[in-house]
C-alpha positions, 0 to 999 in steps of 0.5 A: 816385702809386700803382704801379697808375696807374704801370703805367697811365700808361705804356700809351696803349692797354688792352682795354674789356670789356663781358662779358656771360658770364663763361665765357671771359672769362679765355682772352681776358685771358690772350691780350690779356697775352700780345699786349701789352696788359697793361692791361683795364677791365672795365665795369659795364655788365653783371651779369657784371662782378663775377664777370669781375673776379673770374676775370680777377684771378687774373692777377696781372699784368695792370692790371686796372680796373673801368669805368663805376663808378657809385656807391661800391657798386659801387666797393667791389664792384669792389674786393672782385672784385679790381680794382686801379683804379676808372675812372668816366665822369664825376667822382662826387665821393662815389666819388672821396673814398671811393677816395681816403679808402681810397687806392685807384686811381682815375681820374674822366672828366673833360671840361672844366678844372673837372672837372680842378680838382676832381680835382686838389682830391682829389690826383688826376693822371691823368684819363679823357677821356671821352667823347673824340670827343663832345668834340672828340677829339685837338684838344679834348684838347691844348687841355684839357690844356695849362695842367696839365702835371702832369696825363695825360689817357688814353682807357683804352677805345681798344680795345672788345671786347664778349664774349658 
């Protein structure tokens, strides 16, 4: 397992940003590390998040992911940005193999036992559950989880913070 996913694993809680101008997008990751979450996922949901990832990354120490990663473009884009794990909101298989052809950090939405056995095909252990109260939230997810105790099972969008 990647060191990135180690650190990733120990947080039950990263910031999700949806940024639509980059302007202060590092003042307000600097002030998420500081007050104990060191962990962000920026999401591809915008054109600014190439240039967030970028501007955000200078922070060494912050995990940062690139969210809502679509397509390996964007994957390799992501990565080119500075991002340190992709995070998908369903299982691509074609973003999977290429991240982990390239042994970059990845964690696929998942959202039944299938899509755990696929991941797990890849070598993977650490899955989003996404989208997690659509899906029946805490109960779904203990009863999900329970034959696959080598697995974590996260929501990394516990916090959302859209920034303007």
């Amino acid at each position: 397992m990647s060191e990135v996913l180690k650190r990733l694993g120990g947080n039950t809680i990263s910031a999700c940003r949806r940024i639509r101008r980059c302007k202060k997008c590092r003042t307000v990751s600097r002030s998420s590390y500081c007050g104990g979450l060191p962990c962000a996922e920026v999401t591809f949901r915008t054109a600014a998040a190439a240039e967030s990832i970028k501007r955000i990354s200078k922070y060494k120490e912050m995990c940062l992911g690139a969210g809502t990663v679509l397509s390996v473009d964007q994957a390799m884009l992501a990565i080119d940005s500075g991002a340190n794990i992709i995070v998908s909101p369903g299982f691509n298989p074609k973003v999977v193999k290429y991240c982990v052809e390239n042994k970059i950090p990845i964690t696929p939405g998942i959202c039944t036992p299938t899509e755990i056995e696929m991941g797990l095909e890849y070598g993977l252990t650490i899955f989003k559950f996404f989208p997690a109260e659509a899906y029946g939230g805490l109960k779904t997810l203990k009863a999900i989880s329970a034959p696959y105790g080598m697995i974590k099972l996260f929501r990394p969008a516990a916090l959302t913070r859209r920034m303007s």
